[in-house]
Structure formats: structure tokens, C-alpha cells
N, C-alpha and C positions, 0 to 999 in steps of 0.2 A: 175068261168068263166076264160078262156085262155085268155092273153093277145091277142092273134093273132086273137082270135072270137071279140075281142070287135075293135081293131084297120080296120080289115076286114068291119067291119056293120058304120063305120063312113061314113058320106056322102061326095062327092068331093065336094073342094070348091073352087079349082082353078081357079075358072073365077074370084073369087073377085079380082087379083091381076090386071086384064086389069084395073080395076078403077084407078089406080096409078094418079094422078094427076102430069103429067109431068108440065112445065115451062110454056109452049105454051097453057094450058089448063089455065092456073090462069087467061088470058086476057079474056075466052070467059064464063065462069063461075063466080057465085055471090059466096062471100065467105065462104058463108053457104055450098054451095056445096061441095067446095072446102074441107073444116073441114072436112063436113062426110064423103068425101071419101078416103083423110087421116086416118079419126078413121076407116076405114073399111077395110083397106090394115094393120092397124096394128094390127085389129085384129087378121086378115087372118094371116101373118108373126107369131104371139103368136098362134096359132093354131097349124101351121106347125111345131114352134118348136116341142109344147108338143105329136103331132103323131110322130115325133123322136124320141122323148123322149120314146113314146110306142112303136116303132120300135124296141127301143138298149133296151127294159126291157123285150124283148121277149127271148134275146138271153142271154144263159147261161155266157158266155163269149165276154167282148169286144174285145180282141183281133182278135174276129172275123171281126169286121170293123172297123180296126186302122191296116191294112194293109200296108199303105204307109204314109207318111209322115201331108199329108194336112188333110186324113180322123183322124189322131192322134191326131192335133192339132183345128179340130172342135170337138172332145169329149173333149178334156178338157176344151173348152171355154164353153162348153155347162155347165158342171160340177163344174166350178170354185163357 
């Protein structure tokens, strides 16, 4: 199976990141809430990396997105 069929069939998950418990949210929430939806913004975030991670394993070559300077130095930090 093609990485691109399998990254392709993943489901979106982007709405978990609205849960972000900002600052103003800790006074109207019990802390339990608070936890889980931390642990769920981090999972989302470890998610996101590893479809990157399926993203740059699709392509034969990185040099194709380390084009400029910032996209350079987030494949290394991913890599390191």
C-alpha cells in the first residue's frame, strides 16, 4: 500500500485543537476537565506530527520541502 492511499484515508481531526484550554478557561472548568483536554490537544499535536511525518515519507526527496530556510530547519527538528 502507497503511503499517499494510507495518509489520504486518515480522518480530520482538526477540531480537537478548539479544546486548547486557554488561561480564562481554568477559572470556569473543574480540573479534571481541564487534564483531559490538555491530554487531547496533545494527542492531536503527536498526531499531526506523525501525518508529517507521512507527508515527507511520501516524497522521494526532501529537498523538495526545505525550500527555504524555516521549512529546513522544521525537518531537522523533526529528525533530530
Amino acid at each position: 500500500m502507497e503511503v499517499q492511499t494510507i495518509y489520504n484515508e486518515l480522518p480530520d481531526i482538526h477540531d480537537w485543537a478548539k479544546l486548547t484550554p486557554f488561561e480564562f478557561k481554568y477559572f470556569q472548568y473543574p480540573t479534571r476537565i481541564i487534564l483531559t483536554a490538555t491530554k487531547i490537544v496533545d494527542i492531536y499535536y503527536t498526531l499531526c506530527t506523525a501525518r508529517m511525518n507521512l507527508h515527507f515519507l511520501d516524497n522521494q526527496d526532501f529537498g523538495d520541502y526545505a525550500k527555504d530556510e524555516v521549512s529546513k530547519k522544521l525537518i531537522k527538528s523533526m529528525h533530530l
